[in-house]
C-alpha positions, 0 to 999 in steps of 0.5 A: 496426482491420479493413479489408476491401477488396472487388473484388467483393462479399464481405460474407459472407467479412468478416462470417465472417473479422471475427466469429471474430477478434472472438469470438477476441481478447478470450479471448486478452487478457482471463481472468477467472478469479480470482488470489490471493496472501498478504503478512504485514505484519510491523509493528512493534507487531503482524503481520497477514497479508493475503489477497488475491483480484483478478479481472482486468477488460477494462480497466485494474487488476483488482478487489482484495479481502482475505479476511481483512480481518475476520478478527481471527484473522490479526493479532496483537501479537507483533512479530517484531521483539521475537522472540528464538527460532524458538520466538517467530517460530513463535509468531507466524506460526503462527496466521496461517497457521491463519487463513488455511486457514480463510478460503477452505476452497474454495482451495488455498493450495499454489498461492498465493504468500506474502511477508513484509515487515518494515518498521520495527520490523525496520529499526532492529535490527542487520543480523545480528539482521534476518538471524536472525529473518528466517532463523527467518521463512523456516523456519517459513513453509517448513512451511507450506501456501503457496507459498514462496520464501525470497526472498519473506521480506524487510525492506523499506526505508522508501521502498518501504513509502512507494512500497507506500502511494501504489500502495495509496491510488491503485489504490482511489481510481482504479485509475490511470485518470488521466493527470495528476499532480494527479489523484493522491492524496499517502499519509502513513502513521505507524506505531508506528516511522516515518512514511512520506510518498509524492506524485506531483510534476511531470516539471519538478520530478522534473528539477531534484530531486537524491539523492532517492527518486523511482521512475517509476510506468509504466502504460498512457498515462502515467508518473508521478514517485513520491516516496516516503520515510520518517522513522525514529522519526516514527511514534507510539511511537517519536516519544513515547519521543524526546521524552520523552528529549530533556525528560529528565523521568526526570532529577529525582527525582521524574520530571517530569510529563509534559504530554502523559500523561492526567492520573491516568495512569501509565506505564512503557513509553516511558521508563526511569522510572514517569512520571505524567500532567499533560496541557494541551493547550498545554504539550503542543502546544510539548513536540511542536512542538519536536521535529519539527524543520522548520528545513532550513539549505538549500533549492533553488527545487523543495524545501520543509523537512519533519520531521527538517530534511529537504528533499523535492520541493516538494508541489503546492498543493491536491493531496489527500492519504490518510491510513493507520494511526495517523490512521485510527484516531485519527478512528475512536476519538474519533469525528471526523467531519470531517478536517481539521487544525481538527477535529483541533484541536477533538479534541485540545483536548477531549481534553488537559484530560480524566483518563484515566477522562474520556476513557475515558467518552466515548470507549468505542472507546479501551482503557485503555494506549492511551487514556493517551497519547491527548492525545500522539499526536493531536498529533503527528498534528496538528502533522505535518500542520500543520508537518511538511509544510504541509498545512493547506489540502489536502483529507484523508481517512482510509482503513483501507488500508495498503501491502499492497494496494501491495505485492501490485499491485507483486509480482504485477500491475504491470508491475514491475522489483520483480514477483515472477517467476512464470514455468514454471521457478520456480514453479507456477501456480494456477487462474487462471494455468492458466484463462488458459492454457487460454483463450489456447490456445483463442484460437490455436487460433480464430485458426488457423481464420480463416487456414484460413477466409482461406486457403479463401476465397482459393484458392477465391473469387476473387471476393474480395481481403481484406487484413487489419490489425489495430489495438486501439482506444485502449483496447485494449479492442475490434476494430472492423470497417470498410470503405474 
């Protein structure tokens, strides 16, 4: 707030002294030039790169936007988890980067900062083995036309890809413009590898919850308590070669049927033997139901039991939740309309007593390897929501967003102890950190002449006593001009 006090008139100076500071402050505070930044996903059944371009707003979070979400090019289903050469990385990165030149032709990718993030495809392998493929990483990405720091090439823990999802599903569906717990959205994503859950609990329960993943979510007006947690071999396919074992349907001779593959499907990829289809939706309901495992022993009054018998923060009834990947695409391919764990149900049923080719038929979007073990995964999808974490009654919605949107928020935008650090001394700037420099030296150099212009009215307009202070509204989004 600016307050003018007048001994004698003196509307002129305050108008004069008022208007450069207001033309002055919000090029000082507000550049709108446009930032990028690129992450590779380095899943477990593929990689994707993302690129992203974010304008900075006047207010709260900038609006993002992936120039290659439509890009087929910059994805493919070679993990690196699988790699075992430089040869193999190289053959796995090296046609994201082709794609990524091709996206912008305008851009200059030599100022765009590159992460890798592995998740749990790379989790799961020995620390030794991680090291090398991500050293095989850093050097092909090295060669590369972005900007790169090997400290960016990284395999990240579970609870932070979960952190990453919450941060991605809460900036799209309200760029954090709520001060309240209940007004966020709850994340579950289930991958290939692991299953990632992430909610806003309470300030009451977050005190009374020990040992767990909770991270404080800070941002203009309000601080968060973020749990954020993952559960190995929960995801789809890791999920279905577990319960497979643990039926030992490879032990008899010949293999037991497998209730859960599509009748006259046959399949070698998630067991030692050639297993043949026998699905009911029944038999298949019980085969996944047994092996969530939600009997947690112990529990204190702020917890509830989840997948794997692990206790977490008790989850705040009604609060909604979005759900990423192998969800989202489940309601995309057979075409449910309606998400909820009834319409899920009704799917599930329809599909289990079908044969491979009878699904195929009505379901067109489906290709035949992952249509066979269709009937499997939506139920699994189904019974973790249902058993799994209690969600029946809680309002659902799929959305084809995953973490990298979180992930770059959190390394680039958000005020963060995980932010990448983009200071003169580590790295270059691109356009848009150079336009905001250029403005805010504008913007000093305004405000040098309101001191020279107050300076000048004090020395040589006596008539005039000015005292100035100044205060941003609520929302730091503008000065007014007042008179007492």
């Amino acid at each position: 707030m600016i307050h003018a006090k007048r001994s004698t008139g003196g509307s002129q100076a305050r108008c004069l002294l008022g208007a450069l500071i207001v033309a002055s402050l919000p090029l000082a505070v507000y550049p709108t030039a446009p930032l990028h930044a690129a992450v590779i996903d380095a899943g477990s059944t593929g990689n994707r790169l993302h690129l992203f371009k974010w304008t900075p707003t006047s207010h709260g979070l900038p609006v993002v936007e992936d120039l290659a979400s439509s890009a087929t090019d910059c994805s493919n289903h070679q993990p690196l988890a699988q790699a075992t050469s430089l040869s193999a990385v190289n053959d796995a990165l090296q046609g994201l980067l082709t794609c990524a030149a091709s996206l912008d032709k305008n851009l200059d990718l030599a100022v765009v900062p590159l992460t890798l993030m592995a998740t749990a495809g790379m989790r799961v392998l020995p620390y030794r083995t991680q090291e090398q493929v991500m050293t095989w990483a850093s050097a092909v990405l090295s060669r590369g036309t972005f900007l790169f720091d090997p400290s960016r090439v990284q395999v990240i823990p579970g609870s932070q890809e979960a952190y990453f999802g919450w941060v991605s599903a809460n900036y799209l569906a309200h760029g954090f413009q709520i001060t309240d717990p209940a007004q966020t959205l709850g994340m579950i994503d289930m991958g290939g590898s692991s299953l990632e859950i992430a909610y806003a609990v309470p300030t009451s329960v977050a005190g009374q919850i020990k040992g767990q993943p909770i991270t404080q979510f800070a941002f203009p007006g309000s601080t968060l308590h973020v749990f954020a947690t993952s559960f190995a071999e929960y995801g789809s396919d890791a999920f279905n070669q577990h319960r497979v074992t643990a039926a030992g349907l490879c032990n008899a001779s010949p293999p037991t049927p497998d209730p859960c593959l599509l009748v006259n499907a046959m399949d070698t990829s998630v067991a030692t033997c050639e297993l043949h289809g026998a699905a009911s939706y029944d038999q298949c309901r019980a085969s996944v139901d047994s092996n969530l495992h939600t009997d947690c022993p112990t529990l204190s009054a702020a917890e509830t039991c989840s997948l794997d018998n692990t206790p977490i923060p008790a989850i705040p009834s009604n609060l909604p939740f979005e759900l990423h990947a192998s969800y989202y695409w489940a309601f995309t391919d057979l075409d449910i309309t309606s998400v909820t764990t009834d319409a899920m149900t009704t799917a599930a049923q329809d599909v289990c007593n079908k044969n491979v080719a009878q699904v195929l038929a009505k379901y067109p979007h489906l290709d035949a390897p992952n249509a066979n073990w269709t009937c499997e995964h939506l139920l699994e999808e189904l019974l973790v929501l249902e058993h799994g974490f209690d969600l029946s009654q809680h309002a659902l919605n799929t959305s084809q967003a995953g973490w990298a949107i979180g992930a770059a928020l959190v390394s680039f935008v958000l005020p963060s102890s995980d932010r990448v650090d983009h200071t003169c001394a580590k790295h270059k700037y691109d356009g848009g950190h150079v336009a905001a420099i250029a403005i805010a030296c504008l913007s000093i150099g305004l405000l040098l002449s309101v001191f020279g212009t107050w300076y000048f009215l004090s020395k040589h307009r006596q008539q005039y006593k000015i005292e100035v202070q100044l205060q941003p509204d609520r929302n730091g989004d503008y000065i007014q001009l007042s008179e007492e």
